[in-house]
C-alpha positions in Angstrom: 30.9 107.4 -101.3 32.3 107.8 -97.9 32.0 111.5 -97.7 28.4 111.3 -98.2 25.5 110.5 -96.2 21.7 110.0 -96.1 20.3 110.8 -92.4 16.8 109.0 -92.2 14.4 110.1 -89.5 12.4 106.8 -88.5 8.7 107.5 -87.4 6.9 108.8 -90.4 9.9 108.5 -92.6 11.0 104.8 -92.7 7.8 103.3 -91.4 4.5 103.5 -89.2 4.8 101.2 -86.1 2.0 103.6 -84.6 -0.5 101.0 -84.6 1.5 98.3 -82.6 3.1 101.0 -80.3 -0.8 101.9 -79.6 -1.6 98.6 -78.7 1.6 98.2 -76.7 1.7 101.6 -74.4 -2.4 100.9 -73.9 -1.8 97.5 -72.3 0.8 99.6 -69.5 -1.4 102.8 -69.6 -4.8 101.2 -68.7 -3.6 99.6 -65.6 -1.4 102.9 -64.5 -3.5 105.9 -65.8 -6.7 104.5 -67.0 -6.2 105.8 -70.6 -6.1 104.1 -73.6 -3.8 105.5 -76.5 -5.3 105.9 -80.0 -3.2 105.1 -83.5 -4.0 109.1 -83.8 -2.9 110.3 -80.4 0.7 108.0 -81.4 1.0 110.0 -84.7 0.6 113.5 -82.6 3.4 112.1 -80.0 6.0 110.8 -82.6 9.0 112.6 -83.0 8.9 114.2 -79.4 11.1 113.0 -77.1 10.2 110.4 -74.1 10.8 113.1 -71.5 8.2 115.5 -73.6 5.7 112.7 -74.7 4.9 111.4 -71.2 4.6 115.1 -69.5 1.6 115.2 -72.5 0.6 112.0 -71.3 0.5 112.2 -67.4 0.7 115.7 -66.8 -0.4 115.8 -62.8 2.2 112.6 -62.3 6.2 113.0 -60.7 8.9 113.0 -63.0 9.9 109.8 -61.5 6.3 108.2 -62.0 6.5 109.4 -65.8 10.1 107.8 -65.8 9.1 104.4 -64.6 5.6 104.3 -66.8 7.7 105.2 -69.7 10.4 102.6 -69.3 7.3 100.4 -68.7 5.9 101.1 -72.3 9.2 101.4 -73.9 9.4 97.5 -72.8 6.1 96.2 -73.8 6.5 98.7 -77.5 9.6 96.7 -78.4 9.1 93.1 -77.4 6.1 93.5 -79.7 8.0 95.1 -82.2 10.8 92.6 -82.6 8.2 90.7 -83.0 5.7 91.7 -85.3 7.3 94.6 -86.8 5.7 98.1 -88.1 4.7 98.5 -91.5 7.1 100.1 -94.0 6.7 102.7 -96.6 6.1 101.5 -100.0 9.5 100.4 -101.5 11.7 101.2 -98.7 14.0 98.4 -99.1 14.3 98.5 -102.8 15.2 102.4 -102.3 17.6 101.6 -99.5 19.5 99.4 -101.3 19.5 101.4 -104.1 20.9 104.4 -102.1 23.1 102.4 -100.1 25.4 101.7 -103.2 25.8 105.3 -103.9 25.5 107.0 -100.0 26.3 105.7 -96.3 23.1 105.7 -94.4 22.1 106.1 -91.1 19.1 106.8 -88.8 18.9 109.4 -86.0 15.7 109.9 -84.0 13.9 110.9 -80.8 13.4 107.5 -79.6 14.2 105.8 -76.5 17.5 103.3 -75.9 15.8 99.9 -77.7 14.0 101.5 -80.4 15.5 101.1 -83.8 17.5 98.5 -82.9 14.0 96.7 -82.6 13.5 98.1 -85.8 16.5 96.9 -87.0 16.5 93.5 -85.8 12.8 92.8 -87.1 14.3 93.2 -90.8 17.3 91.9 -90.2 19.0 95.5 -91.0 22.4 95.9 -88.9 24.7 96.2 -91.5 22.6 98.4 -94.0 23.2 101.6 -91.7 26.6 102.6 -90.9 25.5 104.1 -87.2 22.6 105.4 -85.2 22.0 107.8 -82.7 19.0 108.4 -80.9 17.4 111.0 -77.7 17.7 107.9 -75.3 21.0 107.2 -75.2 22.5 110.7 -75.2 19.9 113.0 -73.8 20.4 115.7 -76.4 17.9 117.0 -78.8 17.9 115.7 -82.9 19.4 118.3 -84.5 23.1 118.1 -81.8 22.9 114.0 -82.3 22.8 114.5 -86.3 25.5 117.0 -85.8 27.6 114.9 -83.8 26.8 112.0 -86.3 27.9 113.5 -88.6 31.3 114.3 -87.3 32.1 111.2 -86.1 31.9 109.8 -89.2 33.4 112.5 -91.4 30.8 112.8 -93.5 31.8 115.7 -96.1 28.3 115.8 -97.3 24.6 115.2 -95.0 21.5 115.2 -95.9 18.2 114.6 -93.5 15.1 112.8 -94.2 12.3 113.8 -92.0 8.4 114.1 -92.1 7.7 117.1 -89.1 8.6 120.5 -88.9 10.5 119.5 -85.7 12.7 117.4 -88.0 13.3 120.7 -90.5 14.3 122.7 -87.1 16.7 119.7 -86.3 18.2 119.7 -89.9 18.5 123.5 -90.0 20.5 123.1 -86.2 22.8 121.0 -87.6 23.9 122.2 -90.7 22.3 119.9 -92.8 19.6 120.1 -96.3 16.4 118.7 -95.1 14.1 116.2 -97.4 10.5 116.2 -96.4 8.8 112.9 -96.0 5.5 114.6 -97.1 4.1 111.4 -97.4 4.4 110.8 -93.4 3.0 112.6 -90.5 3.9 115.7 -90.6 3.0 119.1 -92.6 5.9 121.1 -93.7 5.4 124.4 -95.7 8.0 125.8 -97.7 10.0 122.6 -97.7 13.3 123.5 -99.8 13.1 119.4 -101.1 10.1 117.4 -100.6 9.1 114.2 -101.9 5.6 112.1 -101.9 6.9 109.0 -101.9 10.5 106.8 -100.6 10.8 105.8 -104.1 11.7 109.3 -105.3 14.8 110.2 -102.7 17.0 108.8 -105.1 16.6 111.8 -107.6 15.8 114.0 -104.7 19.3 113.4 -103.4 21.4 113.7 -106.6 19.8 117.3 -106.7 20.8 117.8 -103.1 24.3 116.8 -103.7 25.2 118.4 -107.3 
């Protein structure tokens, strides 16, 4: 069990907290930029990096404005997420738990310092991955903080779950099979493993790792 692991992307993959994010950034971005964000607009951003999202956002702004309107948002998103939560894919914790007797599991994601720890502490979830990693607290990009993951826990076997083709590029970067979420946000053609649902990784993985 200890030489194999399940990688989860978050956004897309675990849940959709697009809606509350929405609401949250909107409340910051309306008194700094005059812009509201839509649940759509969210969809397009997740999975880009902070540093990458904002430039979208407030292109004409300094990188220090972008830095501090960020941190702004990244504050209002997760008070409202520890909150009030996202919404989870069908069956997720059923399939968690069901994967978690067989397979360590962990998340790494694009997200900011505060972000799946919110998502984590919402459902109460600490002890059901065995570590994290995420752009915000190491500045690299996903596919060298699934590598280094990876190696830090001597995992013999990875697999990553993700829903963008930015996810497949990560996977492929570090060495690892990618699982499409194809029930998330993203479109990936030509997807090696795919599945339509959470409830069919378990299968999805024994093929993976036979």
């Amino acid at each position: 069990m200890d030489s194999k692991g399940i990688v989860f992307d978050l956004d897309g993959t675990l849940w959709d907290s697009s809606a509350r994010v929405a609401v949250a950034w909107s409340s910051v971005l309306e008194q700094r930029a005059h812009r509201r964000i839509t649940v759509e607009d969210m969809r397009n951003l997740m999975g880009k990096t902070m540093t990458d999202i904002f430039r979208i956002l407030l292109p004409s702004e300094s990188e220090q404005t972008r830095a501090r309107v960020a941190g702004e948002c990244c504050r209002e998103e997760q008070d409202s997420l520890r909150k009030h939560g996202g919404t989870l894919y069908p069956l997720v914790p059923e399939t968690l738990e069901k994967l978690g007797r067989e397979y360590r599991l962990f998340i790494v994601s694009n997200c900011q310092t505060g972000y799946i720890e919110s998502f984590l502490d919402y459902y109460r979830w600490k002890g059901r991955f065995a570590d994290t990693e995420c752009f915000g607290r190491t500045g690299k990009c996903k596919g060298e903080n699934i590598k280094a993951l990876v190696q830090r826990n001597r995992l013999e076997r990875a697999v990553y779950v993700g829903d963008t083709i930015l996810d497949r590029e990560a996977a492929a970067q570090a060495g690892v099979p990618f699982i499409h979420a194809a029930y998330g946000y993203g479109k990936v053609d030509g997807a090696s493993y795919s599945v339509r649902a959470f409830s069919e990784l378990p299968q999805i993985i024994s093929e993976v790792f036979s």
